[in-house]
N, C-alpha and C positions, 0 to 999 in steps of 0.2 A: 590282427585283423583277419575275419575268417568271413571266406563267400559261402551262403548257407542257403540249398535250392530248397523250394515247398514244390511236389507234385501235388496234382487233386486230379481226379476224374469224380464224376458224380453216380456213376453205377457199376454194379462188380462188375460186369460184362465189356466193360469200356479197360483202353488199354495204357498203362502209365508208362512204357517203351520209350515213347520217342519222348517223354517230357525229360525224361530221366536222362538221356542219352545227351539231350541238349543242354540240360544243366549242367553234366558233366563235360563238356564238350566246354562249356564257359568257365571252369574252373571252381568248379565248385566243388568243396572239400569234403564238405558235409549234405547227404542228399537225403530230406523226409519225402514221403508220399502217403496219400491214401486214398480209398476208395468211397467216400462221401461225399454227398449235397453242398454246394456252397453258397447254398439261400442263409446261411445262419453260422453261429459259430458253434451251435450246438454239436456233440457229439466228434468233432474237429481235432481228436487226442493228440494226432501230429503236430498240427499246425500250434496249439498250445504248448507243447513240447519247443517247438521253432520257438517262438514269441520269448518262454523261459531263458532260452541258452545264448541269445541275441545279447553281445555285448559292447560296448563301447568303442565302433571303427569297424563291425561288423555290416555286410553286407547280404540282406535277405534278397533273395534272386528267386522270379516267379518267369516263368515264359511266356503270358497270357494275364493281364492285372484279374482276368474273372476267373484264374485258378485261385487267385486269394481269395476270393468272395464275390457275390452277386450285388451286394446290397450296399449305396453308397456308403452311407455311415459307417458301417464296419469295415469296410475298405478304409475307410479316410482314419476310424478310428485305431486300426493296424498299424498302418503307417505312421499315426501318432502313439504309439505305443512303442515303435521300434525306434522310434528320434529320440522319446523320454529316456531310453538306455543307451542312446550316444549311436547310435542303429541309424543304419540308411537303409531303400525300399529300390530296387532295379526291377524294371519291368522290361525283358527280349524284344518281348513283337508286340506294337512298336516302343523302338530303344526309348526309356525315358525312364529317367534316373529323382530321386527325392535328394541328389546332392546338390542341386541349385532352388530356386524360387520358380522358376518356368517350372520345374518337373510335377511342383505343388500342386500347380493351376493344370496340367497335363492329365496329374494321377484324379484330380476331381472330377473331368470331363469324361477321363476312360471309366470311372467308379459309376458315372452314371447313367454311360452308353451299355455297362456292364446288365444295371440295374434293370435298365428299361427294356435290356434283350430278354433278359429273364422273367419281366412279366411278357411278354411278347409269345415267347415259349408256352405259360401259363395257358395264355389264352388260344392260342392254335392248340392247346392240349384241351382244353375246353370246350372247343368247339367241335374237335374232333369226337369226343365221347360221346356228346349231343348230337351227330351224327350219325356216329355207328347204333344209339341209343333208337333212332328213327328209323333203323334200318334194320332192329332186330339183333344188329349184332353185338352188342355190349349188354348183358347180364348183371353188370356192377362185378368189384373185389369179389378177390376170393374170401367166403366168409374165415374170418381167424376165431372165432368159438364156438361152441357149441352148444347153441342155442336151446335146446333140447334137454342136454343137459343142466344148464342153469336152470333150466323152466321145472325138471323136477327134482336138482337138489333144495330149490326154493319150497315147493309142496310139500317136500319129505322135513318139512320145519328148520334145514339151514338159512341162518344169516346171511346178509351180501358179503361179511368179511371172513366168513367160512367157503364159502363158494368162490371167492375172490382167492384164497389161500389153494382150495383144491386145483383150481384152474390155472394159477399163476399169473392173473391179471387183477384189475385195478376193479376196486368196488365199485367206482364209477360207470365201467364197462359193464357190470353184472347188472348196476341199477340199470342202464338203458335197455336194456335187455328185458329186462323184467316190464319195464315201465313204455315198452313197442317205440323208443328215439331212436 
């Protein structure tokens, strides 16, 4: 039986310190972290890594249920992933464990207090752009190609899948480009 912490922050500039400190602090033997979104399980290397090594009487220890993820169903389906291998789910703050029937009905309600902070987030992010956008101050992303480029490797007779190859990105990205999306 081995206690197994997950860290997440969701940006490199965000600090995994004190998740770390507290997991170890709970006994935990084996500590993942990383530095990604947890709208998804996309890109998640850790945390699939955690899920793999979870074995039968193991316990996965998070300090915050919205460091496992944002989004109920992935949460809930986590937690059912970690049972199917004989896996329990501990959640610090607040204590609530998947070793009884209450923790079930606990970890669904926090999954999707999780969920709805995170559109929440979204939209004060939204609205803020739409702001700054009224006031001059939001230009949009920084552009990531070069647009310029595309526009006269296109003339000089390359394909999107040549220009896609030159630049390192997705044909997709060169069509919009080409095609003013």
């Amino acid at each position: 039986m081995a206690r197994i912490g997950y860290a997440r922050v969701s940006t490199l500039d965000q600090d995994l310190d004190g998740q770390v400190a507290r997991l170890k602090a709970e006994g935990c033997g084996v500590i993942r972290s990383e530095k990604v979104s947890g709208g998804s399980r996309d890109g998640r290397a850790e945390l699939v890594t955690v899920m793999e090594f979870l074995r039968s009487g193991d316990e996965l220890v998070v300090t915050r249920l919205d460091r496992l993820g944002r989004d109920t169903r992935d949460v809930l389906n986590l937690i059912h992933e970690a049972e199917l291998r004989g896996a329990f789910v501990t959640v610090l703050d607040p204590l609530v464990s998947t070793r009884g029937e209450m923790g079930h009905v606990v970890m669904t309600v926090l999954g999707m207090v999780a969920q709805m902070e995170r559109r929440f987030i979204k939209e004060r992010q939204r609205e803020g752009i739409e702001r700054a956008k009224g006031s001059g101050a939001y230009a949009g992303g920084k552009r990531r190609l070069d647009h310029d480029r595309i526009m006269s490797l296109s003339q000089a007779g390359h394909g999107a899948t040549a220009i896609a190859a030159a630049l390192a990105c997705s044909r997709m990205q060169v069509y919009r480009v080409l095609h003013g999306s």
